[in-house]
C-alpha positions as MATLAB code, in Angstrom:
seq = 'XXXXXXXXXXXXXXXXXXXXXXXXXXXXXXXXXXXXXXXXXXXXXXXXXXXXXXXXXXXXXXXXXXXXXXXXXXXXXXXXXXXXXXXXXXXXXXXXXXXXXXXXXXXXXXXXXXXXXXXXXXXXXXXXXXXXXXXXXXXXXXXXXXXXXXXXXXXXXXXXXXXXXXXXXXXXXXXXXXXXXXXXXXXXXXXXXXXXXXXXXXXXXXXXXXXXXXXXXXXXXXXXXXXXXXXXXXXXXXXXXXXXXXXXXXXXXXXXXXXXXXXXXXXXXXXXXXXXXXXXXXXXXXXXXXXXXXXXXXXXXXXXXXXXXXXXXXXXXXXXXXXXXXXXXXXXXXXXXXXXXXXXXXXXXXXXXXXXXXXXXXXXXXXXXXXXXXXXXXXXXXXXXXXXXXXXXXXXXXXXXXXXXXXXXXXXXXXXXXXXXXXXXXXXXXXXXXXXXXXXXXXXXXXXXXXXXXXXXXXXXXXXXXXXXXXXXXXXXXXXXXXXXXXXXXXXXXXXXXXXXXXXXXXXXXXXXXXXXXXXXXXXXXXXXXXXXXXXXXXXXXXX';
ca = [
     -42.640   52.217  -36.254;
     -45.051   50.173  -34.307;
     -47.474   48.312  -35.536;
     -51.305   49.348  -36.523;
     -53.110   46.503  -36.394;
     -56.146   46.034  -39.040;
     -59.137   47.212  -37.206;
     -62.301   44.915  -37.565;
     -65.617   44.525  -35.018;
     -65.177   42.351  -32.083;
     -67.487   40.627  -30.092;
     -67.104   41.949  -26.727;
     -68.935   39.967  -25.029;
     -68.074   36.474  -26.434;
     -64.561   37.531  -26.075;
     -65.524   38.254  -22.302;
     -66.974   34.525  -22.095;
     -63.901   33.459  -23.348;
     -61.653   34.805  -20.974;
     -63.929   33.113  -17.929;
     -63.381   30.225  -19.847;
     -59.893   30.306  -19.852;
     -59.557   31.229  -16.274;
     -61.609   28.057  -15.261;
     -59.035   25.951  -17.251;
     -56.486   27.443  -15.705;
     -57.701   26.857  -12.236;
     -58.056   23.280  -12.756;
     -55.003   22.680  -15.358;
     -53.091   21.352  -11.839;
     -55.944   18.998  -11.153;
     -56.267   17.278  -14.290;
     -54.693   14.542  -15.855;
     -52.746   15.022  -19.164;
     -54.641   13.860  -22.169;
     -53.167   13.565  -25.608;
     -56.164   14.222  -27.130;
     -58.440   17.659  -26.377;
     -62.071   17.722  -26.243;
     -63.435   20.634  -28.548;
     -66.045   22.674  -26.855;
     -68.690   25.081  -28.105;
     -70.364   27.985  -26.468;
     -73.706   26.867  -27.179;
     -73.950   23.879  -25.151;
     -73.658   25.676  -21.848;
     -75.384   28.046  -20.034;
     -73.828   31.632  -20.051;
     -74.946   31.843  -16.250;
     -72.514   28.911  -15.534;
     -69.484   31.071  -16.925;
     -69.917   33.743  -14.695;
     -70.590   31.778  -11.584;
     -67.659   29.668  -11.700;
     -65.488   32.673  -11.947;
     -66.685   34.433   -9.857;
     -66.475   31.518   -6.932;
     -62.476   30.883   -8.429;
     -61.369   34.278   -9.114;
     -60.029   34.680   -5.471;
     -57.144   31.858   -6.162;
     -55.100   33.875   -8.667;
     -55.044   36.312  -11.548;
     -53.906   35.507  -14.833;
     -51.396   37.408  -17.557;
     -52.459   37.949  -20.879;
     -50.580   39.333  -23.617;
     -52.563   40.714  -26.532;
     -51.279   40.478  -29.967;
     -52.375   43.022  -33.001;
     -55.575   44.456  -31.044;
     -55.832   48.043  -31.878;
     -58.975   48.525  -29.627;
     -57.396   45.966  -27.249;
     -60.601   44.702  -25.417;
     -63.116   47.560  -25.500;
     -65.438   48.426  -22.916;
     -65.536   45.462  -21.137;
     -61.845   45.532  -20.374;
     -62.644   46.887  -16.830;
     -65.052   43.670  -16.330;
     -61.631   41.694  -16.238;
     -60.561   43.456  -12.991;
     -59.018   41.306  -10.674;
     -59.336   37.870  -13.374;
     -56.507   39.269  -15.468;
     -53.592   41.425  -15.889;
     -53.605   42.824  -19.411;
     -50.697   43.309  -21.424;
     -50.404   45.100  -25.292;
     -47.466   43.382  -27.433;
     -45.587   45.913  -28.821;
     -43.882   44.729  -32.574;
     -42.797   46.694  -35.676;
     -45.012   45.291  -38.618;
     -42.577   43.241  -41.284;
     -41.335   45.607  -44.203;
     -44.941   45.219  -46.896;
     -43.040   44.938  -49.907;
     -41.556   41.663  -49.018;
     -43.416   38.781  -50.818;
     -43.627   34.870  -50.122;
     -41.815   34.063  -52.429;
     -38.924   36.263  -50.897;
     -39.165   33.609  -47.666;
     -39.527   30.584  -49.978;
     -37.301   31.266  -52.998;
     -37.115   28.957  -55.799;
     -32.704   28.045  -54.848;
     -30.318   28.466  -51.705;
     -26.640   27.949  -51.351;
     -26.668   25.361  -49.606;
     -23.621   24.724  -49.691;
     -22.463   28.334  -49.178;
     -20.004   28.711  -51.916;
     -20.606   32.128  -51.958;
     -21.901   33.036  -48.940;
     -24.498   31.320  -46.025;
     -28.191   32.049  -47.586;
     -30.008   34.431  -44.653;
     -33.986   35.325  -44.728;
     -35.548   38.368  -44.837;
     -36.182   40.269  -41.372;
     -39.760   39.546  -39.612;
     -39.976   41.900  -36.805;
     -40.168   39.856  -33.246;
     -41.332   41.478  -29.902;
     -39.186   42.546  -27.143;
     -39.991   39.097  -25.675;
     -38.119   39.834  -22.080;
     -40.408   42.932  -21.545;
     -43.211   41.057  -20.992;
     -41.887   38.066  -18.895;
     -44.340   34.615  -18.329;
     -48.053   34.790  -20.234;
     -50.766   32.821  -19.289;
     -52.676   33.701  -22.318;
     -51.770   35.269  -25.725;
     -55.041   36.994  -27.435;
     -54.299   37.474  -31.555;
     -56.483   39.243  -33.877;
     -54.950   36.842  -36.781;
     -55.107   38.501  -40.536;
     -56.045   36.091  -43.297;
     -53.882   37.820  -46.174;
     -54.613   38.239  -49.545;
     -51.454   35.961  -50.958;
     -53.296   33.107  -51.972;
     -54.615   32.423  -54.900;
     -58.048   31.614  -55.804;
     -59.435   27.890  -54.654;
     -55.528   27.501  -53.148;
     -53.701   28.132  -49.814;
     -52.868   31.131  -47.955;
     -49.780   32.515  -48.487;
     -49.181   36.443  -46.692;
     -46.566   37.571  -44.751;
     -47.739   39.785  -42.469;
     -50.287   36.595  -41.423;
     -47.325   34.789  -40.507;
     -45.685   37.498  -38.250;
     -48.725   37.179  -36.086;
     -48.308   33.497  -35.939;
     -44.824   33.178  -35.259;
     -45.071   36.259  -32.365;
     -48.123   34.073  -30.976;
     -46.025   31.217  -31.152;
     -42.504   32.426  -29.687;
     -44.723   34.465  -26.658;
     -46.205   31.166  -25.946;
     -42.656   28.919  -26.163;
     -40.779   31.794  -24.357;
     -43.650   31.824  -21.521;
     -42.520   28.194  -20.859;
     -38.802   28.626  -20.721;
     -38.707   31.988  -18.721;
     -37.303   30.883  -15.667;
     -34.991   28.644  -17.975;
     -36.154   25.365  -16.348;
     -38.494   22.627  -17.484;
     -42.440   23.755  -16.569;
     -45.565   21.576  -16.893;
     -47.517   24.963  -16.608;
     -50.229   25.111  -19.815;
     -51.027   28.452  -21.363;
     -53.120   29.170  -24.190;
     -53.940   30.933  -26.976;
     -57.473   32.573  -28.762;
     -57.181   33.794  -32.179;
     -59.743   36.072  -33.628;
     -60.324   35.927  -37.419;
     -62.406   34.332  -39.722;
     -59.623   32.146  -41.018;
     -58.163   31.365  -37.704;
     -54.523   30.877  -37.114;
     -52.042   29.174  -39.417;
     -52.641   25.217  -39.105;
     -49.077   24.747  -39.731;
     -47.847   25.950  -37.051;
     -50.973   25.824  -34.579;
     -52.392   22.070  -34.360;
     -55.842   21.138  -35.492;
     -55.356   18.756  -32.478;
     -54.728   21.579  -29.761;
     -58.033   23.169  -30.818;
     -59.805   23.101  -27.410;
     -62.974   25.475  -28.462;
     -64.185   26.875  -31.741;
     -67.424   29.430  -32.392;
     -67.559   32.048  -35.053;
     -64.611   34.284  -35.710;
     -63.054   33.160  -32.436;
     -60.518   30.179  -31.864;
     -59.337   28.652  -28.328;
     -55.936   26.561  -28.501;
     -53.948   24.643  -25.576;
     -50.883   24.060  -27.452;
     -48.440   21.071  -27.230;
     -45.713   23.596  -26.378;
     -42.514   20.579  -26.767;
     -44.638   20.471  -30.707;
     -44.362   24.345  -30.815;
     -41.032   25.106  -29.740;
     -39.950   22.719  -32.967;
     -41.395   25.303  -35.160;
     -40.002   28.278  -33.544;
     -36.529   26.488  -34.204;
     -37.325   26.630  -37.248;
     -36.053   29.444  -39.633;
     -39.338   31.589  -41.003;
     -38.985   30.401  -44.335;
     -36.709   27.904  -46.899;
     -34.785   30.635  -47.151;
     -32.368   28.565  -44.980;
     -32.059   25.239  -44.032;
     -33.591   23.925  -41.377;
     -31.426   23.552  -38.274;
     -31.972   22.468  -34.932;
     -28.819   24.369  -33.563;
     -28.877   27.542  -31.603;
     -27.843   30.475  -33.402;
     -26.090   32.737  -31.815;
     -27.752   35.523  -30.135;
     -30.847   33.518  -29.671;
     -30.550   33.437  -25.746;
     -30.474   30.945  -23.423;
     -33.656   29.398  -23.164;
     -33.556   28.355  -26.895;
     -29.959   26.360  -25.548;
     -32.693   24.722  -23.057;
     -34.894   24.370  -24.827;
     -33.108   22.157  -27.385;
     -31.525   20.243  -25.199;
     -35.174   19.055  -23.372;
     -36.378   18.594  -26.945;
     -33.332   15.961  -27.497;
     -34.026   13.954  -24.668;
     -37.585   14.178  -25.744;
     -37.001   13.053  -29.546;
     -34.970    9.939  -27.874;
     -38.514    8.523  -27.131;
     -40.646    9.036  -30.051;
     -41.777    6.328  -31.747;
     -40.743    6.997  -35.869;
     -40.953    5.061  -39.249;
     -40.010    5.452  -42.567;
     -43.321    5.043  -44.731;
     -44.549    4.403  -48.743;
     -47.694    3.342  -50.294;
     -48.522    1.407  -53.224;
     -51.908    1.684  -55.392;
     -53.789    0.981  -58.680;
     -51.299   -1.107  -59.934;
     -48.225   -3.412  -58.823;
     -45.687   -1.628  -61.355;
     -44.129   -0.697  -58.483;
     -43.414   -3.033  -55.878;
     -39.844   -4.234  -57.410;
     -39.251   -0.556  -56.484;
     -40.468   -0.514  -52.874;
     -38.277   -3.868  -52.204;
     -34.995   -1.885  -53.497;
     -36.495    1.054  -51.343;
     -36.603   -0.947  -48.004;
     -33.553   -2.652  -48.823;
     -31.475   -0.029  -49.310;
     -32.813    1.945  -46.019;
     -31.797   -1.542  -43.989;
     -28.382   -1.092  -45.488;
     -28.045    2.149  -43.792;
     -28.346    0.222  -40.454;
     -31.888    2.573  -39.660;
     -32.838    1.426  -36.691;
     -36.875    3.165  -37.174;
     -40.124    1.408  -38.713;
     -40.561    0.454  -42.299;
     -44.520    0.568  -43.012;
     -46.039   -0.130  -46.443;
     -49.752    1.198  -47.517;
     -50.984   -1.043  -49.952;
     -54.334   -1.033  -51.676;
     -56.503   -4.266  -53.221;
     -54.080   -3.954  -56.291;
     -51.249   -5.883  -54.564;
     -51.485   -9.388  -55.103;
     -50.550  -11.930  -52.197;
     -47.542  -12.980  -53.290;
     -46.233   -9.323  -53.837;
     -47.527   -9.164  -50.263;
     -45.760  -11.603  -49.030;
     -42.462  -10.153  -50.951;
     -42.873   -6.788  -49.321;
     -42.935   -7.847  -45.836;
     -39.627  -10.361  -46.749;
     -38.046   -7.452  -48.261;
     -38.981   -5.450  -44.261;
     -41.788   -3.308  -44.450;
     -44.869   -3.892  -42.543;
     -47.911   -3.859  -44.628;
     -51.166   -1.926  -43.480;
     -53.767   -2.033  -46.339;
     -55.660    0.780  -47.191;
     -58.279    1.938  -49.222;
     -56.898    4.340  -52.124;
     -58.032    8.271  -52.935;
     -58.806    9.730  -55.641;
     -57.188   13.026  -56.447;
     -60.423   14.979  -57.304;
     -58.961   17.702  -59.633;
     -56.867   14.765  -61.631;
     -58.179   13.574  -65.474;
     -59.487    9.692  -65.749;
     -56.824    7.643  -66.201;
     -53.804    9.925  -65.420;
     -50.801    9.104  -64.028;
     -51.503   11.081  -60.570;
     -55.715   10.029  -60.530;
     -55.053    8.320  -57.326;
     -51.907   10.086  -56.019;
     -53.920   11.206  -52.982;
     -53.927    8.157  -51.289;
     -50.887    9.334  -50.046;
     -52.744   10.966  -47.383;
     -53.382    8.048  -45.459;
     -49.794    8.026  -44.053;
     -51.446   10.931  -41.491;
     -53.474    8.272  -40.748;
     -50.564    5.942  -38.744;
     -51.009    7.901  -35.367;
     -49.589    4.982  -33.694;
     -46.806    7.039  -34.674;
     -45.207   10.789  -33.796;
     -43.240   11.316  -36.948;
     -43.064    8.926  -40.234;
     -40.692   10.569  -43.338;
     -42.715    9.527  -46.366;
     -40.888    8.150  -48.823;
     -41.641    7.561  -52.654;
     -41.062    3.710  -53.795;
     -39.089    5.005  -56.927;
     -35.914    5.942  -54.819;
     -33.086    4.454  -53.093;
     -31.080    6.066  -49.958;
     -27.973    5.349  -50.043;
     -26.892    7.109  -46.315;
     -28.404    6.824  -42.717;
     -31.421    9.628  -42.618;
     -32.349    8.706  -39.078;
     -31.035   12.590  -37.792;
     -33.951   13.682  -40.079;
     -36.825   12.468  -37.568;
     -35.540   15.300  -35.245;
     -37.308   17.871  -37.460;
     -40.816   19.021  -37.515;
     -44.093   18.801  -39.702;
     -43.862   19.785  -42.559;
     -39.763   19.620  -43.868;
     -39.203   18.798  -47.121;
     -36.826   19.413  -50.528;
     -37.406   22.210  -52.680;
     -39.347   21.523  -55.921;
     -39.823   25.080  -57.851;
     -40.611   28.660  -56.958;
     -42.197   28.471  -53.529;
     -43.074   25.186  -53.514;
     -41.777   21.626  -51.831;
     -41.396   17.822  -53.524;
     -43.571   15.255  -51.626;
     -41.555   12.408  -52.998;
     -39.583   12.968  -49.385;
     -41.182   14.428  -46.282;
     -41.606   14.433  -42.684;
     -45.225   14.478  -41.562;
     -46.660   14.291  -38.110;
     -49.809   11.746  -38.121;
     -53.154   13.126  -36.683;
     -56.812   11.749  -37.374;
     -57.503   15.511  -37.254;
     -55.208   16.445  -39.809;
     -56.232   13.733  -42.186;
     -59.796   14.605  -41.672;
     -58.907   18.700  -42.670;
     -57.401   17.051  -45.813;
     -59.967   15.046  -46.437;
     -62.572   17.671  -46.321;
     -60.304   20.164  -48.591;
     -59.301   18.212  -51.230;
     -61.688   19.490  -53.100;
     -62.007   22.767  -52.480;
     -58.249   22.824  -52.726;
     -57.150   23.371  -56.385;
     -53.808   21.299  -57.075;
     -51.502   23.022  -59.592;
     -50.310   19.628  -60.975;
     -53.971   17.305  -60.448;
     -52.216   15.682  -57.812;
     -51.199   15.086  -54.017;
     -48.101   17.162  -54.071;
     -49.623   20.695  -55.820;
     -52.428   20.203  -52.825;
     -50.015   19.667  -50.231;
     -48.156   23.143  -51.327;
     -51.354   24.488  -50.895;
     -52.451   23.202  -47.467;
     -48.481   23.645  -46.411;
     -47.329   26.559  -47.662;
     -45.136   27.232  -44.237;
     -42.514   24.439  -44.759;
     -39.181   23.640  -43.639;
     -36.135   23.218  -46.016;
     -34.149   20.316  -45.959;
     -30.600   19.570  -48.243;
     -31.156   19.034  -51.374;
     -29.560   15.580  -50.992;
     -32.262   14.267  -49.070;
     -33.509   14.055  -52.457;
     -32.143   14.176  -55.242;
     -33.962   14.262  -58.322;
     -32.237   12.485  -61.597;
     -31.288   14.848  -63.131;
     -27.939   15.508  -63.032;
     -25.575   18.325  -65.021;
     -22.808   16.192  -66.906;
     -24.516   13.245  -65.847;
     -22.453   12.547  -62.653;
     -23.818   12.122  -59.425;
     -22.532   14.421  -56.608;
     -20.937   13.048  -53.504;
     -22.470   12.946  -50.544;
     -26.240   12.174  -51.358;
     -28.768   10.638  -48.883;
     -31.374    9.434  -51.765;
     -31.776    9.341  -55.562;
     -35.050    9.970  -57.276;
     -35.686    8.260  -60.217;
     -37.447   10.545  -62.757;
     -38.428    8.735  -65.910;
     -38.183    5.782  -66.791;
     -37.712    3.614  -63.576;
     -34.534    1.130  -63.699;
     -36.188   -2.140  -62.971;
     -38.851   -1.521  -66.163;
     -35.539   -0.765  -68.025;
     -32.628   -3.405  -69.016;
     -29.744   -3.810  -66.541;
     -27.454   -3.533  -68.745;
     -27.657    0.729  -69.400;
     -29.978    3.227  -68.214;
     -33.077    3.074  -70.996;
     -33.845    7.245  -70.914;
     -30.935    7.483  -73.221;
     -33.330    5.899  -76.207;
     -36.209    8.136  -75.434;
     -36.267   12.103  -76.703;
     -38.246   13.327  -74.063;
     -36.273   11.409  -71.373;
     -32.572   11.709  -72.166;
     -32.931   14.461  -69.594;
     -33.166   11.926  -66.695;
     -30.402    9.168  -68.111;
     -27.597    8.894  -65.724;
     -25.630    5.207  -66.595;
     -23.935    5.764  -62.767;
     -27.158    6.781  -61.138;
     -29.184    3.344  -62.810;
     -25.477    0.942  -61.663;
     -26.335    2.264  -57.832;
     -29.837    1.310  -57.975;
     -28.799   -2.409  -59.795;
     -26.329   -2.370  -56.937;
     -28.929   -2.492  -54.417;
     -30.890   -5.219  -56.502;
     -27.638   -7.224  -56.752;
     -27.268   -7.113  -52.779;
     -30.824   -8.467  -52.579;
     -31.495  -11.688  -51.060;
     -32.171  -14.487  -53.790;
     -36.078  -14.671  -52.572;
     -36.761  -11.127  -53.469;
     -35.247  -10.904  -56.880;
     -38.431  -12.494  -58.792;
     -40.324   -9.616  -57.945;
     -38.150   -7.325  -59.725;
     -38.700   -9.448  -63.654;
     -39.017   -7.794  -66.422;
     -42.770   -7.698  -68.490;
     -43.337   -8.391  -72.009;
     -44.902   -5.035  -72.954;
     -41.589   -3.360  -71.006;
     -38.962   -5.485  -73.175;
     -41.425   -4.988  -76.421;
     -41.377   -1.084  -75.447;
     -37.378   -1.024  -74.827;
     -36.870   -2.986  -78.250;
     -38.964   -0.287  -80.317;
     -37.378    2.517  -78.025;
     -33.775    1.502  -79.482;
     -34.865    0.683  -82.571;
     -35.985    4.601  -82.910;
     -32.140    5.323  -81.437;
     -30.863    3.394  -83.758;
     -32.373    4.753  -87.204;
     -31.833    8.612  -85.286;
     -28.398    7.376  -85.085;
     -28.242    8.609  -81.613;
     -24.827   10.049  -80.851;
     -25.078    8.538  -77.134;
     -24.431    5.547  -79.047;
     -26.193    2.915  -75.860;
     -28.593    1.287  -78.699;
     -25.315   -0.495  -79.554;
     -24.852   -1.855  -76.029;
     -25.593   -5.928  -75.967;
     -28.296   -6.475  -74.602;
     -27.325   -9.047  -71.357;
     -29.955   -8.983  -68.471;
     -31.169  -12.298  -67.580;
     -34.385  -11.410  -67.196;
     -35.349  -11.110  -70.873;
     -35.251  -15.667  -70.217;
     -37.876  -14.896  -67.857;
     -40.482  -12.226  -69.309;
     -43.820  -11.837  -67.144;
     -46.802  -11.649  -69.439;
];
């Protein structure tokens, strides 16, 4: 059954306004020099009278074809004012099935590795896309759902059919004559929440007033989403599927030789304390052993002394220093209070893609191929939610200032950066599970084929070398893996002799390990690694 769109007051004549205005941009798109950067107007600081004379002095070179998108009244009364400025098209689509959920697109596990069968999403209804040939302009009414919850982010389904539509109409526009176009055609969203930011760039914004939205979108950006599968239902791919056509088979091919040229790094930060910089050598050691040929880039606060500084950029990384966040929603003194300041990797838009990278892991294979994907593609966490500890993130000053002004409006489920990057993410991209792999492993084995290991709990530089020190700990024995904490020594082993005194061991971790076994000991642990001799060199050389 076709759609019924919900049914809201438009602005008739601001909508009229912004059709002139598109018209005059597309007139001059030919004329005009590409800009990476696009200059948001506003109604206000022009004239009306200007609109109307321009068009009606350029109307004579061409018409243009709009498509419209969920408009039940389509344009009202002044419809027959766009005579000869536009050919008007409705967008015919069967609205997705309403008892399907989020959390049906995100679930909380797929079978990834398809032992009993390949994981497939639920159906969202797409357009007859070769009815309507080459648009010009696509005009949304754009729902803002009522899946979210209070103070978080925006999570509906039926919001995200309208998106996607938009955004295939717009790719498929492109690619219709299944050869590479320049052309430029835009998009204006009506709604009070405007469209979703995840898949429509804060940067492509080109005008903004009220309800109404204007958006010349980077369509070699866009066509990486519409890859995409609609949820992490599946895992991300950037293969044709069959049945998808043949511009998608040109399309990926232009986005390959396009990828060849972006400029990529693998980023982590460091703040509030230097507990962790023994981990972000191993981290940067272990990516060079891959042979990655991309960027290694460090943010480091005022907490990292000079001569940890000078370890770090030994070890590879090139150090930017930064100033830290605060998570707002975090207690004093926790463990996540300044977790935010992982937001300033959106700020390194001297590159197109960094994969952010937690300084308590190690990858043990090549993860270059993973630069191919888009904004935002991560590893599952829980229920409909990703882990931050690995992700790919597109910098833009305009994204980091969005965050910047939301994080506190923003609730975070856990008080820190990655429950408020669910929230302002909640369209995300699934990638294997082995891209990283959290320490916790069934039978305490580690499975073959991982790209990274994340080191939950205690991490194995503030433990001895000689066994993994979660075994001595209640709460912890959860995350002791003796073969996991050899591969990470491994990696320290391989080090180069200059780095290893960054990686000592502190009094108050030795005095902590010694009453930690002690406990084990009088428990009687069954385990039996309080018996283990204690060996590592380090305790000759304790840091106060």
């Amino acid at each position: 059954m076709a759609v019924k769109p919900i049914s809201s007051k438009l602005k008739p004549s601001t909508l009229f306004l912004i059709f002139l205005f598109l018209t005059l941009l597309l007139l001059k798109a030919s004329f005009l020099p590409k800009t990476h950067w696009n200059v948001v107007y506003r109604l206000h600081d022009e004239h009306p009278g200007w609109w109307y004379n321009v068009v009606a002095q350029e109307v004579k070179w061409r018409k243009i074809k709009v498509g419209l998108v969920n408009m039940e009244e389509g344009l009202g009364q002044h419809a027959g004012e766009l005579d000869g400025l536009a050919e008007i098209l409705t967008i015919n689509f069967d609205r997705v099935n309403e008892n399907l959920r989020w959390k049906d697109f995100f679930p909380t596990w797929i079978d990834e590795d398809e032992k009993w069968g390949k994981p497939s999403c639920p159906e969202i209804p797409m357009p007859p896309f070769e009815d309507y040939g080459e648009l010009d302009l696509i005009v949304a009414r754009v729902p803002c759902g009522g899946g979210g919850e209070s103070k978080g982010g925006v999570r509906d389904v039926f919001r995200l059919q309208v998106n996607l539509i938009v955004a295939n109409m717009l790719v498929r526009s492109r690619w219709a004559n299944h050869e590479e176009d320049d052309r430029t055609v835009y998009a204006v969203f009506i709604g009070s929440c405007g469209p979703m930011w995840e898949i429509f760039r804060c940067d492509d914004l080109l005008w903004h007033e009220g309800d109404y939205w204007v958006y010349r979108p980077d369509l070699r950006r866009l066509q990486q989403k519409v890859l995409m599968p609609v949820g992490s239902c599946q895992l991300a791919s950037l293969y044709a599927k069959p049945g998808q056509g043949v511009w998608k088979s040109h399309a990926l091919s232009m986005l390959n030789n396009t990828l060849q040229e972006l400029r990529e790094a693998y980023v982590t930060v460091l703040h509030s304390s230097e507990d962790y910089v023994c981990g972000a050598i191993a981290l940067a050691q272990s990516i060079i052993r891959t042979n990655s040929t991309k960027d290694l880039v460090l943010l480091a606060d005022s907490s990292i002394s000079t001569k940890s500084l000078q370890g770090l950029r030994a070890a590879g990384w090139k150090v930017k220093t930064i100033e830290r966040i605060r998570s707002p929603h975090a207690k004093k003194n926790a463990y996540n209070e300044w977790n935010y300041s992982k937001l300033r990797v959106w700020e390194l838009t001297e590159y197109d893609k960094v994969i952010f990278i937690d300084s308590d892991l190690i990858v043990l294979k090549n993860m270059d191929r993973f630069f191919a994907y888009p904004q935002l593609s991560a590893v599952g966490n829980n229920k409909v939610l990703f882990n931050s500890g690995v992700m790919l993130v597109e910098p833009s000053k305009c994204t980091f200032e969005t965050l910047m002004e939301k994080r506190n409006e923003i609730v975070s489920y856990n008080g820190g950066d990655q429950g408020f990057l669910n929230e302002m993410f909640p369209w995300w991209h699934r990638w294997p599970s082995k891209l990283n792999h959290l320490k916790i492993f069934e039978q305490h084995h580690i499975p073959k084929d991982l790209y990274a290991i994340h080191y939950l709990g205690m991490k194995p530089w503030q433990c001895y070398m000689d066994y993994d020190c979660n075994w001595d700990i209640s709460t912890h024995r959860l995350f002791a893996n003796d073969e996991a904490h050899r591969r990470w020594w491994q990696v320290y082993m391989a080090m180069p002799r200059r780095l290893k005194p960054h990686c000592g061991l502190k009094e108050a971790w030795d005095k902590r390990m010694r009453m930690w076994r002690g406990r084990a000991r009088e428990a009687n642990l069954s385990d039996g690694h309080w018996k283990i001799k204690v060996k590592d060199p380090r305790k000759n050389h304790l840091w106060s």
